[in-house]
C-alpha positions, 0 to 999 in steps of 0.5 A: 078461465077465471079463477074461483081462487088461487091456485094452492102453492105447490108443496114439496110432494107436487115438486117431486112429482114434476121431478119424477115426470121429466126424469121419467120422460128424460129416461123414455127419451135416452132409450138404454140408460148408462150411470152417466145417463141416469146422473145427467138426467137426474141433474137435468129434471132438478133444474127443469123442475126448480126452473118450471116449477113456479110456472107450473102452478096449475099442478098444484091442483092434483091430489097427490094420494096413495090411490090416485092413479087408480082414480086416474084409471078408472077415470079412462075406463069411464072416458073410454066407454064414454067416447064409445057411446058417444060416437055409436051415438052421433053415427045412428043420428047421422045415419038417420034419415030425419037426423034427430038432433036438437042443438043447443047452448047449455051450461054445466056446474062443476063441484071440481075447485082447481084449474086443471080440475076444470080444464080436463072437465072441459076436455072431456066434455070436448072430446066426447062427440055431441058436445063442445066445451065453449067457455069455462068461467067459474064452476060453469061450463058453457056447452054446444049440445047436438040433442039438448031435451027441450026445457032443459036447467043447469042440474038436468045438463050437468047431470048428462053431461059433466057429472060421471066425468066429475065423479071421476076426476075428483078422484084425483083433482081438486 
């Protein structure tokens, strides 16, 4: 994936973050937690988080606000009835007997900044059943679409395709 520009740096709430998620993960994996479990696993995430840290700049694209995870949510509800339809979707077409597709390569814009912005874009898109990220390079997405309307431009594609998974995901990326 290109760059449109560098990754912001990482600033103390993103450390706390990562610090949090291996805590949290260290804590999930120790099943019943002692004190002596709580200060390893304490000591343990600050060295993971000061050793990773600086290879985990693509965290730097996270919106760390009061109401992101709600953002989060509403983002896998949008996914989830997304993917619903979707798959309700390519079964009628497979089912059909004239099998009503119209594959094409298509591109989608994206307004979302970060790395990670554009790489859960590019996943959701992936995931949803008649479409198939392709390639990521600036704010463009390339995307193999099983029914493509014929004529169809960049604003049309990105409106089907990538624009409710955007409106979501900036929520809570950049």
């Amino acid at each position: 994936m290109d760059n449109i520009s560098r990754e912001p740096p990482l600033t103390l709430p993103h450390y706390l973050f990562i610090f949090a998620t291996a805590n949290l993960l260290w804590l999930l994996l120790v099943g019943e937690p002692s004190r002596q479990e709580l200060i390893l696993g304490g000591l343990v995430s600050l060295v993971v988080t000061l050793v990773s840290a600086p290879h985990l700049l693509i965290f730097g694209g996270v919106k760390l606000r009061i109401d992101a995870p709600l953002h989060l949510l509403r983002y896998l509800g949008y996914f989830f009835v997304a993917l619903i339809r979707a798959n309700l979707d390519m079964a009628r077409r497979i089912l059909s007997p004239s099998l009503p597709i119209n594959p094409r390569m298509v591109e989608v814009e994206t307004g979302l900044r970060s790395t990670l912005g554009r790489l859960m874009l590019a996943n959701s898109i992936t995931l949803t059943p008649g479409t198939l990220s392709v390639d990521v390079k600036d704010n463009h997405i390339l995307v193999h679409w099983v029914d493509a309307s014929p004529g169809v431009d960049l604003e049309a594609a990105t409106r089907e395709i990538a624009a409710g998974f955007e409106r979501y995901l900036g929520g809570f990326l950049r």
